[in-house]
N, CA, C and O atoms as a Maestro MAE file, in Angstrom:
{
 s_m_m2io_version
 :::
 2.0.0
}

f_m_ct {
 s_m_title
 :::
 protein
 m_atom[316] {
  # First column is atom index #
  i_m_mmod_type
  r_m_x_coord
  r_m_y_coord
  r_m_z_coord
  i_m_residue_number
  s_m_chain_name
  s_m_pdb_residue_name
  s_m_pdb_atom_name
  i_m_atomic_number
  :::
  1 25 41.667 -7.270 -34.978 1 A "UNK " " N  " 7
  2 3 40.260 -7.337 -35.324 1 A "UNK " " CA " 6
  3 2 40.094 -7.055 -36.810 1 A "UNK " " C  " 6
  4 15 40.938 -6.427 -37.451 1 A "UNK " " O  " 8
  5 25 39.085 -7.493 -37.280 2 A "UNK " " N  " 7
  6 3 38.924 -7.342 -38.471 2 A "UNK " " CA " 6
  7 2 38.154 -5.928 -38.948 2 A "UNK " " C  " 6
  8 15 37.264 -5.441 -38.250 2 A "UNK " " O  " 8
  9 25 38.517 -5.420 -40.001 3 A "UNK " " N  " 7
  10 3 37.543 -3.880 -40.093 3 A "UNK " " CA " 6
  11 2 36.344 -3.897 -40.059 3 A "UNK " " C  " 6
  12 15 35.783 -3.055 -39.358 3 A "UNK " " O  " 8
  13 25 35.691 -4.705 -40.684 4 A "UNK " " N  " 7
  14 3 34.215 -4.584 -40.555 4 A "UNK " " CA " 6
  15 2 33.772 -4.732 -39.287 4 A "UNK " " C  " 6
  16 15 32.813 -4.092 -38.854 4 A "UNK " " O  " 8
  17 25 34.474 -5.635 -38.560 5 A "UNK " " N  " 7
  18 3 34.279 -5.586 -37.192 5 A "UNK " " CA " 6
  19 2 34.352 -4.082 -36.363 5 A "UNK " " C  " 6
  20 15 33.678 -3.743 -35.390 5 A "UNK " " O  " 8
  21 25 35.181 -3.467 -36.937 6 A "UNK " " N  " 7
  22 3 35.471 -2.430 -36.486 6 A "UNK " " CA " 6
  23 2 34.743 -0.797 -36.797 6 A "UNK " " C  " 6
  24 15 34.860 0.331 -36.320 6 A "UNK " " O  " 8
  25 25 33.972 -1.443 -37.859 7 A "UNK " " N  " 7
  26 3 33.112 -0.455 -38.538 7 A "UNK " " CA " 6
  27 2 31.692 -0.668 -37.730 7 A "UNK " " C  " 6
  28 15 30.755 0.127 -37.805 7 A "UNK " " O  " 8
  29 25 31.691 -1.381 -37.265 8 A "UNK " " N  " 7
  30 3 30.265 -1.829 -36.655 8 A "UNK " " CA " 6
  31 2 30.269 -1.285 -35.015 8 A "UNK " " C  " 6
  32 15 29.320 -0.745 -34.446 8 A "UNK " " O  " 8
  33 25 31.357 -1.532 -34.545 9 A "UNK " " N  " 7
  34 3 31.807 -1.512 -33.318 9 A "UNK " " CA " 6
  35 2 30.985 0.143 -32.400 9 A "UNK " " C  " 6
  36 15 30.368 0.187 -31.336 9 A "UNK " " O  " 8
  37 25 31.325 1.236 -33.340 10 A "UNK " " N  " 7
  38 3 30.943 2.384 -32.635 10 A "UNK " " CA " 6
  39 2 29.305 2.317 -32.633 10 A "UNK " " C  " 6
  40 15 28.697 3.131 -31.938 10 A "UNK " " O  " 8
  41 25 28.457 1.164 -33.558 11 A "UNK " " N  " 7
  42 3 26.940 1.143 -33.433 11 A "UNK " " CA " 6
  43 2 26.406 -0.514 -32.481 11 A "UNK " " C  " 6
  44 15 25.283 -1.017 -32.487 11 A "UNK " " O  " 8
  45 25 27.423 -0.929 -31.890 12 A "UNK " " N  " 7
  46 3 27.166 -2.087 -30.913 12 A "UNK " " CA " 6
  47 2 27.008 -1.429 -29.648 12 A "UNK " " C  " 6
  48 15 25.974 -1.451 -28.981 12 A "UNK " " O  " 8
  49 25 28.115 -0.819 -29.333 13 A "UNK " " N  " 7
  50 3 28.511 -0.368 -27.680 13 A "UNK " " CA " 6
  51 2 27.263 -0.035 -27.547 13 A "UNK " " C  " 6
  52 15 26.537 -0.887 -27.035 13 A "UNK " " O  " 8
  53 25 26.556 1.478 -28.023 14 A "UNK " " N  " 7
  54 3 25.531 2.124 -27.822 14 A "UNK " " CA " 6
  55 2 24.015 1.227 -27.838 14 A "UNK " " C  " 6
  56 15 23.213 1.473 -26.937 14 A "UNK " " O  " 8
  57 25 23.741 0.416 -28.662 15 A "UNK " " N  " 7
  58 3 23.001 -1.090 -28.355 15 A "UNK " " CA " 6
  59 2 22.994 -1.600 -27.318 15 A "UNK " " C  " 6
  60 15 22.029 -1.734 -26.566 15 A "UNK " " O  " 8
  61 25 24.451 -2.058 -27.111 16 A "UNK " " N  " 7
  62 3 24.050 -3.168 -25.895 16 A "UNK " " CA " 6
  63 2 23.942 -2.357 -24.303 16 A "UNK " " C  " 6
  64 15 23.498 -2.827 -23.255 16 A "UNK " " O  " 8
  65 25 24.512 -0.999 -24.561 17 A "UNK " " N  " 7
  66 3 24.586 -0.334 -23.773 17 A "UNK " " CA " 6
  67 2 22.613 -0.229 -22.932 17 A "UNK " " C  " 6
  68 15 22.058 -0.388 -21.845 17 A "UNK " " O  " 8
  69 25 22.362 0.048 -24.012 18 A "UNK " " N  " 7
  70 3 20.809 0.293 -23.990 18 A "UNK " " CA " 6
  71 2 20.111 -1.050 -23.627 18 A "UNK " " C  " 6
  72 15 19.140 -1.198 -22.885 18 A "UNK " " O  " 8
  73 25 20.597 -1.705 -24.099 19 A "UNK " " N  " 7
  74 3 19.744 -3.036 -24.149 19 A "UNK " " CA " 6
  75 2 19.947 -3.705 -22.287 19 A "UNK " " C  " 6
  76 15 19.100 -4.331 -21.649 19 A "UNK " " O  " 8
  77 25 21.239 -3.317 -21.864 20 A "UNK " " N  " 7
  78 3 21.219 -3.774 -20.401 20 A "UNK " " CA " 6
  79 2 20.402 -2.376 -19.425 20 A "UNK " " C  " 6
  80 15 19.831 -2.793 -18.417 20 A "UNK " " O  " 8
  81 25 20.332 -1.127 -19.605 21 A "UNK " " N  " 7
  82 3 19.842 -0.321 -19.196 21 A "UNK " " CA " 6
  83 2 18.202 -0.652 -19.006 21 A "UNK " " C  " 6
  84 15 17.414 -0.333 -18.115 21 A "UNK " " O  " 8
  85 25 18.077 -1.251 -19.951 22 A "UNK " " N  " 7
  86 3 16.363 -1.567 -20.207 22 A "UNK " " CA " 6
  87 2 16.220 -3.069 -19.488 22 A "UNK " " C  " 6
  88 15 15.211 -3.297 -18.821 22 A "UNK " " O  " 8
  89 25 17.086 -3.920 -19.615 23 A "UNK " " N  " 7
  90 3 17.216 -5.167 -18.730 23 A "UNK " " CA " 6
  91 2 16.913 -4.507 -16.784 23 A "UNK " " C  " 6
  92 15 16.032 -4.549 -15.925 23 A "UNK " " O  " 8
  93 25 18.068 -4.057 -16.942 24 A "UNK " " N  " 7
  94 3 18.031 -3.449 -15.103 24 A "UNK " " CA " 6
  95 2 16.738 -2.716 -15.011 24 A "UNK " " C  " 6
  96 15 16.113 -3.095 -14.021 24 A "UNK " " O  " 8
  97 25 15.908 -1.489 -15.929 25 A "UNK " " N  " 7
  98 3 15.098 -1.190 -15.262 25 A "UNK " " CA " 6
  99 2 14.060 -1.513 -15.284 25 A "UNK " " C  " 6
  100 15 13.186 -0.970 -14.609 25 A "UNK " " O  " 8
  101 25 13.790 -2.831 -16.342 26 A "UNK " " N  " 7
  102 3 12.762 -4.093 -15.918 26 A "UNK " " CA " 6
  103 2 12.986 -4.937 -14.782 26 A "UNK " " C  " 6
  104 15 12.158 -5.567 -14.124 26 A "UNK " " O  " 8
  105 25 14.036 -4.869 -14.669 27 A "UNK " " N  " 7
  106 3 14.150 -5.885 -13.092 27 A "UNK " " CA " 6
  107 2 13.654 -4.889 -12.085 27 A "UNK " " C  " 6
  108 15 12.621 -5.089 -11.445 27 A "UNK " " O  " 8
  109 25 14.285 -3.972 -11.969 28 A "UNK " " N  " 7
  110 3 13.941 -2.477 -10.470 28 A "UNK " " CA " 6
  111 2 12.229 -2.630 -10.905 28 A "UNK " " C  " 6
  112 15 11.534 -2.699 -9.891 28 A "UNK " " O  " 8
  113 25 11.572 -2.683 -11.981 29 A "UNK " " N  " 7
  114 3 10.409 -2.054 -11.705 29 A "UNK " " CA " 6
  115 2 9.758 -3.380 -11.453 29 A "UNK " " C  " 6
  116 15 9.129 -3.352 -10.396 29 A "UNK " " O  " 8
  117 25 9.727 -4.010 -11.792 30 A "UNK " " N  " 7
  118 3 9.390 -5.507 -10.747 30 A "UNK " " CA " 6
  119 2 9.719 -5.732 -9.510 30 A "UNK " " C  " 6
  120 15 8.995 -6.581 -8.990 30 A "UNK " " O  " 8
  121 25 10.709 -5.211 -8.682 31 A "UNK " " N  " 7
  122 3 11.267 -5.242 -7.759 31 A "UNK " " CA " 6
  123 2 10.064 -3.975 -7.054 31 A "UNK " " C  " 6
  124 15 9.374 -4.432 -6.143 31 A "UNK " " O  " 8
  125 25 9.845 -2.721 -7.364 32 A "UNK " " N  " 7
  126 3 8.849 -2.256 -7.231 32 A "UNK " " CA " 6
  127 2 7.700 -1.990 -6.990 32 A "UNK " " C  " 6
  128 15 7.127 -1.127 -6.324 32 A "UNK " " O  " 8
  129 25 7.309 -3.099 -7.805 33 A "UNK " " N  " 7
  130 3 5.888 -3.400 -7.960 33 A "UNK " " CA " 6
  131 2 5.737 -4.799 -7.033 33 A "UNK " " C  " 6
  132 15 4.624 -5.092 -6.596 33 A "UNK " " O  " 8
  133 25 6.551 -5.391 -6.838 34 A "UNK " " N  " 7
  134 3 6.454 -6.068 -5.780 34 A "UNK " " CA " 6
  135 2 6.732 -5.527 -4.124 34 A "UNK " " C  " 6
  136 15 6.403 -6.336 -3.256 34 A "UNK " " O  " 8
  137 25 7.189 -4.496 -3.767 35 A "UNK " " N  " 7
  138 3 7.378 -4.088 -2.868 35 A "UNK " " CA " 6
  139 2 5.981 -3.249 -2.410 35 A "UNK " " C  " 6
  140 15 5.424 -3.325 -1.314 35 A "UNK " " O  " 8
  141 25 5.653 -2.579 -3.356 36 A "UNK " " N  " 7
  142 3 4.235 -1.626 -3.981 36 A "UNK " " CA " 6
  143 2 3.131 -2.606 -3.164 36 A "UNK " " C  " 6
  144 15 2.333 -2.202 -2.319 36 A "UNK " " O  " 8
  145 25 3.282 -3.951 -3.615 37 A "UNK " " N  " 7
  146 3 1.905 -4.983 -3.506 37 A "UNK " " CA " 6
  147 2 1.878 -5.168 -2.093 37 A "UNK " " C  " 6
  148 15 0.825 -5.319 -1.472 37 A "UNK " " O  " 8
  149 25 3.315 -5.159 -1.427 38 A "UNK " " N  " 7
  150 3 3.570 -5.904 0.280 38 A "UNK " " CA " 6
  151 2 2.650 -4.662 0.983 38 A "UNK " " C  " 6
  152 15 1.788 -4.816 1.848 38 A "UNK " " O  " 8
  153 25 3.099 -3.334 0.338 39 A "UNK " " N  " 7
  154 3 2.650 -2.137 1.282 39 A "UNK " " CA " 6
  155 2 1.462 -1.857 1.393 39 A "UNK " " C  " 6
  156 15 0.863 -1.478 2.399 39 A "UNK " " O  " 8
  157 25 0.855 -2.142 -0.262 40 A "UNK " " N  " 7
  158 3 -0.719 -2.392 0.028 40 A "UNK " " CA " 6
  159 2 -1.263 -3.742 0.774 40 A "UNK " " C  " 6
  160 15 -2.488 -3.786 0.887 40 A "UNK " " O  " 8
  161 25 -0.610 -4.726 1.240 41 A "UNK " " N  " 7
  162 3 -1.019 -5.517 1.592 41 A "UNK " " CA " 6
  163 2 -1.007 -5.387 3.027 41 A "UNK " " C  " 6
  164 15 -1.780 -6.068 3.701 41 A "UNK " " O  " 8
  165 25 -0.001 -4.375 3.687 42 A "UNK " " N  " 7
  166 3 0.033 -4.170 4.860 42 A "UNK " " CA " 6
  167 2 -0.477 -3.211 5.504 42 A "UNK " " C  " 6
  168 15 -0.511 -3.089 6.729 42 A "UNK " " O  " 8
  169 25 -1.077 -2.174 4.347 43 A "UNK " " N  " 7
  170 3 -1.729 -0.760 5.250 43 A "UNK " " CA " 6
  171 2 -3.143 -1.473 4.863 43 A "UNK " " C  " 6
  172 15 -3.848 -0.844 5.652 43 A "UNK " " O  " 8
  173 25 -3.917 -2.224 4.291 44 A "UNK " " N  " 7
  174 3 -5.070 -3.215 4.482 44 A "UNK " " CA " 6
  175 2 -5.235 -3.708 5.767 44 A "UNK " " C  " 6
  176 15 -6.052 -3.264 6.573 44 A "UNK " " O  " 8
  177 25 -4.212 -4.923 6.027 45 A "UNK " " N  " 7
  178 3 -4.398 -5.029 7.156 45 A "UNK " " CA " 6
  179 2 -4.332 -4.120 8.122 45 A "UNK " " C  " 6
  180 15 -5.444 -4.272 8.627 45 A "UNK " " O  " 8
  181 25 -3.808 -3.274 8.741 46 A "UNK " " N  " 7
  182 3 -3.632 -2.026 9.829 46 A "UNK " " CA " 6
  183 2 -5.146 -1.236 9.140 46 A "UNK " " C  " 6
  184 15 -6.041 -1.206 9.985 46 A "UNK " " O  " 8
  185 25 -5.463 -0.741 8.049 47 A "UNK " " N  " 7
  186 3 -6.940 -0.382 8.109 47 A "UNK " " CA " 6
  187 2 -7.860 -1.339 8.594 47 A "UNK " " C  " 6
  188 15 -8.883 -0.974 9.173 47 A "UNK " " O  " 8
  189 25 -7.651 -2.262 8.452 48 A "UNK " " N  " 7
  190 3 -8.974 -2.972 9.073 48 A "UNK " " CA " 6
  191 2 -8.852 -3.405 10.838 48 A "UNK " " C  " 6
  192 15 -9.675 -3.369 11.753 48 A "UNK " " O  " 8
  193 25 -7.838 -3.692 10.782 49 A "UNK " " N  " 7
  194 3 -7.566 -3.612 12.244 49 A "UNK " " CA " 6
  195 2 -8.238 -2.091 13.104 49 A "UNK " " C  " 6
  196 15 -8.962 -1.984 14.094 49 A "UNK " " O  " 8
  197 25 -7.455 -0.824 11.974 50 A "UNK " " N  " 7
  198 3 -8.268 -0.014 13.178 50 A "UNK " " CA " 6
  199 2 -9.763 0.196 12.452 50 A "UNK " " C  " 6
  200 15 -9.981 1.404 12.539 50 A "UNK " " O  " 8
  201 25 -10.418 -0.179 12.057 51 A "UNK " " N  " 7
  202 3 -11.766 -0.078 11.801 51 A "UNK " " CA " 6
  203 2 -12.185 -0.920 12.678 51 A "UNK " " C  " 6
  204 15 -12.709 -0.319 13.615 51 A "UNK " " O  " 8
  205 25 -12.196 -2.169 12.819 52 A "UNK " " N  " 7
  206 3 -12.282 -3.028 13.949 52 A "UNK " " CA " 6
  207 2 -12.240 -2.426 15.171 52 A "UNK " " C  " 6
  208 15 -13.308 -2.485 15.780 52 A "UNK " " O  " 8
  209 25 -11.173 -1.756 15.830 53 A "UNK " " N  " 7
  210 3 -11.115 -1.324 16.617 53 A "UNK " " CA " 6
  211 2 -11.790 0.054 17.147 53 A "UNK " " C  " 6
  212 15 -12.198 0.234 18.294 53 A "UNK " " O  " 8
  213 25 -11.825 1.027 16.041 54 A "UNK " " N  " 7
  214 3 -13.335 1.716 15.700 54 A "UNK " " CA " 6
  215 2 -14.502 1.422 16.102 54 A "UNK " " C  " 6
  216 15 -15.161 2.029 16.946 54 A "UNK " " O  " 8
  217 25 -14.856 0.278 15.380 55 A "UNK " " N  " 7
  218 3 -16.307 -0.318 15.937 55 A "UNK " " CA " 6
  219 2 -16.497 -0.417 17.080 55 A "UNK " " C  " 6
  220 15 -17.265 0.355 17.655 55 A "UNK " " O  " 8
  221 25 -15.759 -1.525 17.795 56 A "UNK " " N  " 7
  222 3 -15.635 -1.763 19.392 56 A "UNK " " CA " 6
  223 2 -15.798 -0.343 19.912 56 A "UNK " " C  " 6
  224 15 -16.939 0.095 19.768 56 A "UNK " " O  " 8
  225 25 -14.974 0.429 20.449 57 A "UNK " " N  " 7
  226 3 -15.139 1.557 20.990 57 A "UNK " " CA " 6
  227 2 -16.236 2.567 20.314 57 A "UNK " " C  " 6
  228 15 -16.335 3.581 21.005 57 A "UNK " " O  " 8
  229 25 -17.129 2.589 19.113 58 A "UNK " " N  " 7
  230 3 -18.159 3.178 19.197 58 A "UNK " " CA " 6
  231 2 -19.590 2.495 19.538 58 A "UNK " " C  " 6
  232 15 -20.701 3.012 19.658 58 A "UNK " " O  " 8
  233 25 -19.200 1.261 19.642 59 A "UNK " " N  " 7
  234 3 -20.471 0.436 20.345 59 A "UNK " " CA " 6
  235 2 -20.522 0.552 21.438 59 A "UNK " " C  " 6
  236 15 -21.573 0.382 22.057 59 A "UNK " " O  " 8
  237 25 -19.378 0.881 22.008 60 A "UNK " " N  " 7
  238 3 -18.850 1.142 23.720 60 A "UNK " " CA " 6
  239 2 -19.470 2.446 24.179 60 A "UNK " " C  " 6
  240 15 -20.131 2.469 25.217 60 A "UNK " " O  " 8
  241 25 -19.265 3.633 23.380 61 A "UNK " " N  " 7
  242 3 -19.671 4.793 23.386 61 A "UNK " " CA " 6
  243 2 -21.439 5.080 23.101 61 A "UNK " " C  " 6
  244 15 -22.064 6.063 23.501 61 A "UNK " " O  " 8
  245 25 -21.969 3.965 22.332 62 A "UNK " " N  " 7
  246 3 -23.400 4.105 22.095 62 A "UNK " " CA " 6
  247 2 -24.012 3.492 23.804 62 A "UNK " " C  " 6
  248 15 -24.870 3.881 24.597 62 A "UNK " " O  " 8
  249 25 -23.031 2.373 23.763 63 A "UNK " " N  " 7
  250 3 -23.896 1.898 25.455 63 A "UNK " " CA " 6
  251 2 -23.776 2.500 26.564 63 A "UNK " " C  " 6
  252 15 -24.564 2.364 27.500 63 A "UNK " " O  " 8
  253 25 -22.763 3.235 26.565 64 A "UNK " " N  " 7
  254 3 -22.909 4.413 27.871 64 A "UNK " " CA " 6
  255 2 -23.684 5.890 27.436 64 A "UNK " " C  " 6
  256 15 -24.145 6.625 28.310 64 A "UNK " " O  " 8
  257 25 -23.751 6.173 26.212 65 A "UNK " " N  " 7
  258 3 -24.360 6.895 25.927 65 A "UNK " " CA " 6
  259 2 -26.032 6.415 26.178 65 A "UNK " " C  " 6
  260 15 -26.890 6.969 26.864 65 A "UNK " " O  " 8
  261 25 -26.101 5.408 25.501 66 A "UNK " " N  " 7
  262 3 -27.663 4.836 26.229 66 A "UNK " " CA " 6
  263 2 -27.991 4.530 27.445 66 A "UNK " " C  " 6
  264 15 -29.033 4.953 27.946 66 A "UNK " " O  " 8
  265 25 -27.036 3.652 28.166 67 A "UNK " " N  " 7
  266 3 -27.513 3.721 29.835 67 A "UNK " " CA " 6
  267 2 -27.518 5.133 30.134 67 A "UNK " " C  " 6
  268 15 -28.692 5.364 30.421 67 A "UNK " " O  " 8
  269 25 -27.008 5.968 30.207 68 A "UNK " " N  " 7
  270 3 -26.683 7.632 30.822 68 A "UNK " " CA " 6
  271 2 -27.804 8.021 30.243 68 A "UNK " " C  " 6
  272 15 -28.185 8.891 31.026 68 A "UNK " " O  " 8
  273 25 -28.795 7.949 29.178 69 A "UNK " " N  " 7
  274 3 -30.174 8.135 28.881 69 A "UNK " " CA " 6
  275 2 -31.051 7.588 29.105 69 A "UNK " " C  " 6
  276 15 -32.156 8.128 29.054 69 A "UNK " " O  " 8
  277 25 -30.913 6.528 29.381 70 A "UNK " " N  " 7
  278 3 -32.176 5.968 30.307 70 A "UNK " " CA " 6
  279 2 -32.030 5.672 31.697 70 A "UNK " " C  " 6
  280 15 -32.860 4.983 32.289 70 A "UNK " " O  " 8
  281 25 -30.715 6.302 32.417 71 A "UNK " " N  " 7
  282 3 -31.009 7.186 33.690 71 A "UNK " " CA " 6
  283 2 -31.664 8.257 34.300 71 A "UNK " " C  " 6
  284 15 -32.425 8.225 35.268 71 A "UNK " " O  " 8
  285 25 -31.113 9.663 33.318 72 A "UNK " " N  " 7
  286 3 -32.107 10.768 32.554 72 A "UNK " " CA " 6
  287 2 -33.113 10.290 32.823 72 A "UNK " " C  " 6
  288 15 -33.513 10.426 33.979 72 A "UNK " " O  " 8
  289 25 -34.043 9.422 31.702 73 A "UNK " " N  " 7
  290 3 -35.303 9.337 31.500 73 A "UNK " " CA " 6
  291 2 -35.827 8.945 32.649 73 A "UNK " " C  " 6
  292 15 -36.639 9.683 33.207 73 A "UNK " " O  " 8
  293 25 -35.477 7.769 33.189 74 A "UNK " " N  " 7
  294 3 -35.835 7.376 34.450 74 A "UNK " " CA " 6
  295 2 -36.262 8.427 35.757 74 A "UNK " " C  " 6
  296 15 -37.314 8.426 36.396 74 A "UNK " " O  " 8
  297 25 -35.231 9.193 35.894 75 A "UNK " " N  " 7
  298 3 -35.177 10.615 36.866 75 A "UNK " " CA " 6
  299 2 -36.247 11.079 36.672 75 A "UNK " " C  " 6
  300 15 -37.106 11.075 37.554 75 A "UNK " " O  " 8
  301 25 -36.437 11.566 35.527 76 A "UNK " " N  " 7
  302 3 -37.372 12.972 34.778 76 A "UNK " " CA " 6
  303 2 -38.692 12.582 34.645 76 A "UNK " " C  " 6
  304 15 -39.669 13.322 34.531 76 A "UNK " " O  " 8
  305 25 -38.649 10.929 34.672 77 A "UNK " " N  " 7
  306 3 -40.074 10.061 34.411 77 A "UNK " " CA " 6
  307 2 -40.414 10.583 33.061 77 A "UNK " " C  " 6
  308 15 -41.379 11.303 32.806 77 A "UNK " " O  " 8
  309 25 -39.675 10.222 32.368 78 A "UNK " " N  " 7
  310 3 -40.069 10.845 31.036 78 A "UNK " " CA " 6
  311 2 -40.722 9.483 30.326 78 A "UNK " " C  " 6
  312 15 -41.142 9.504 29.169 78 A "UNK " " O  " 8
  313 25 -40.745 8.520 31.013 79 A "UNK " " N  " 7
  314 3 -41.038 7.300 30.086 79 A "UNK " " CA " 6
  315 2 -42.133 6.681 30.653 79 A "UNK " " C  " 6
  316 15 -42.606 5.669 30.135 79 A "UNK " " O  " 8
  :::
 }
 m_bond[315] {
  # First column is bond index #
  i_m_from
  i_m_to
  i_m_order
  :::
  1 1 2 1
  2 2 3 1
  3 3 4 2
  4 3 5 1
  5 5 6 1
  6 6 7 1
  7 7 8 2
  8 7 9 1
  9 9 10 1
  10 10 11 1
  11 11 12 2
  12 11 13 1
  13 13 14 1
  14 14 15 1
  15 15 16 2
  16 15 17 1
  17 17 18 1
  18 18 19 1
  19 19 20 2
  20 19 21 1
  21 21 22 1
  22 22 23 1
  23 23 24 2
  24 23 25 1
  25 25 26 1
  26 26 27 1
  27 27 28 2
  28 27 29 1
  29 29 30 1
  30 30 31 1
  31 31 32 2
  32 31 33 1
  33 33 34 1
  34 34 35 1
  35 35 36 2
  36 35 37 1
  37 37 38 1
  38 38 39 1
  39 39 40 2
  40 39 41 1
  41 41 42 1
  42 42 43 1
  43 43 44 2
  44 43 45 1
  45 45 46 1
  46 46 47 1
  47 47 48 2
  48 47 49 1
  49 49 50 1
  50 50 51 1
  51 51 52 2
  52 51 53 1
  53 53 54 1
  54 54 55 1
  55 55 56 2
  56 55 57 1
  57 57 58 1
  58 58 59 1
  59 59 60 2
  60 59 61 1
  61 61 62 1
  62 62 63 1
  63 63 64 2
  64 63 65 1
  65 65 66 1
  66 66 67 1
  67 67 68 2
  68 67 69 1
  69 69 70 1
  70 70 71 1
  71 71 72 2
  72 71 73 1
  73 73 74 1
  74 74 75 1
  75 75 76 2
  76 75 77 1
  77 77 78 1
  78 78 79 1
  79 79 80 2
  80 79 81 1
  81 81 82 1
  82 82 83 1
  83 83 84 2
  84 83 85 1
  85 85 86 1
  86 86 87 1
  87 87 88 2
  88 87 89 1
  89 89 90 1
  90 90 91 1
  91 91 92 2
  92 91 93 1
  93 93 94 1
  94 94 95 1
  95 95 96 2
  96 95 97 1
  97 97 98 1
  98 98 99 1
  99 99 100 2
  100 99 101 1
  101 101 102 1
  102 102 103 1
  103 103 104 2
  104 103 105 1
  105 105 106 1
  106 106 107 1
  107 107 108 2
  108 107 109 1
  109 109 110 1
  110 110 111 1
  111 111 112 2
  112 111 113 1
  113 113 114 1
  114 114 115 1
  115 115 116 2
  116 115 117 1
  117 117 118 1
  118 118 119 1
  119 119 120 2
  120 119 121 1
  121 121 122 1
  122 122 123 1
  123 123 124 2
  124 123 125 1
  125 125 126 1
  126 126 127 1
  127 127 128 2
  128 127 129 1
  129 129 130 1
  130 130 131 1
  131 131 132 2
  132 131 133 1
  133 133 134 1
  134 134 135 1
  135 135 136 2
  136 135 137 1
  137 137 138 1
  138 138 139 1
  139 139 140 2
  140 139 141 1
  141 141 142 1
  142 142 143 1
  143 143 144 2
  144 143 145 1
  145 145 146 1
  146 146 147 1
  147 147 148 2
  148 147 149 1
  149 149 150 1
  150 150 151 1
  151 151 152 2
  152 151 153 1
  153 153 154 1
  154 154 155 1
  155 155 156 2
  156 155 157 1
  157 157 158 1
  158 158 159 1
  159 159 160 2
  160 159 161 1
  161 161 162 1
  162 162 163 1
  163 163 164 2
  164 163 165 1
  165 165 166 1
  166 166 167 1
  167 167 168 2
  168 167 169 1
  169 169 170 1
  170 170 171 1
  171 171 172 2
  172 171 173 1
  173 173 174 1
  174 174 175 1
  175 175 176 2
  176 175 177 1
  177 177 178 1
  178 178 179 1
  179 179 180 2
  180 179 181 1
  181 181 182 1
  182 182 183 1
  183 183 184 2
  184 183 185 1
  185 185 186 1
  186 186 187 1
  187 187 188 2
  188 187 189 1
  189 189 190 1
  190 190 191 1
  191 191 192 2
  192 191 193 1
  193 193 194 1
  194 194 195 1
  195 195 196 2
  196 195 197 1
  197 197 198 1
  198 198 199 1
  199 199 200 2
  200 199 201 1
  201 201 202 1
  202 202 203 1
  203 203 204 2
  204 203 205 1
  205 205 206 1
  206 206 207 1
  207 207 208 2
  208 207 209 1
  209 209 210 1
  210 210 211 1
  211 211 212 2
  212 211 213 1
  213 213 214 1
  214 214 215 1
  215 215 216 2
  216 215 217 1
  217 217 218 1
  218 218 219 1
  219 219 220 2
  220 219 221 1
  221 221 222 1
  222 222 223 1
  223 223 224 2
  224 223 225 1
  225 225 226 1
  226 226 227 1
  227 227 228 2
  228 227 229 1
  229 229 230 1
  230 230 231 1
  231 231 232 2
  232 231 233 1
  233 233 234 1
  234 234 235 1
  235 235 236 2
  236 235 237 1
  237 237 238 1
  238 238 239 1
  239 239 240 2
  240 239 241 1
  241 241 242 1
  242 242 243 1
  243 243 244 2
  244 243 245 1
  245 245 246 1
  246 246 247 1
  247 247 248 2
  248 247 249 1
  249 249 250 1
  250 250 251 1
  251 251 252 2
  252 251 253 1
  253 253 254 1
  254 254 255 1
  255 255 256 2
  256 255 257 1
  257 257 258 1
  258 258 259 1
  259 259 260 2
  260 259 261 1
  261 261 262 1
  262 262 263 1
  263 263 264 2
  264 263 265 1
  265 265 266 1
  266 266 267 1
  267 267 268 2
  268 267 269 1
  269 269 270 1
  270 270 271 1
  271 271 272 2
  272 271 273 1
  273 273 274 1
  274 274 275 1
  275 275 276 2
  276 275 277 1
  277 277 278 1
  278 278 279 1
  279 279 280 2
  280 279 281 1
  281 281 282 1
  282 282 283 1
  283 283 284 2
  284 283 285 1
  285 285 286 1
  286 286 287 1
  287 287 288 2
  288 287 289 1
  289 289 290 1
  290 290 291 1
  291 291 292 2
  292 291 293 1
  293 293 294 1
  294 294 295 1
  295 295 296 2
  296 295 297 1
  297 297 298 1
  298 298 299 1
  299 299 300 2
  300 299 301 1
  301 301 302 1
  302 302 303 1
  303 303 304 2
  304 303 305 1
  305 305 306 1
  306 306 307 1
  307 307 308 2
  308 307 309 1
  309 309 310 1
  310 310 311 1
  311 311 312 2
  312 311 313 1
  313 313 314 1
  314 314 315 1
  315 315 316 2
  :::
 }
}
């Protein structure tokens, strides 16, 4: 090798060293942030599903709660 080559050499390694370190952890954090997006995309769906399913069963709960009161009322002649 030639010296200058060789004079340079101990300020390359540490460069390229860095320069692939910063390559890989731009790839991982894309890799990340895409994984990041699936999970929000999937606890969305499962929230709305059980909100959905929420609803149903408190509309369920208002109509027996209302017939069972206007049995009451009926009894008591409150109406």
């Amino acid at each position: 090798m030639d010296p200058p080559v060789l004079t340079y050499l101990p300020l390359v390694t540490p460069v390229a060293t860095l320069i692939v370190v910063v390559v890989g952890v731009l790839f991982s954090n894309h890799h990340v942030d895409t994984r990041i997006g699936d999970l929000r995309a999937h606890m969305d769906a499962r929230f709305d599903t059980n909100d959905k399913l929420f609803q149903e069963r408190l509309r369920r709960v208002e109509e027996v709660m209302d017939a069972r009161l206007s049995r009451i009322e009926a009894e008591l002649h409150l109406r």
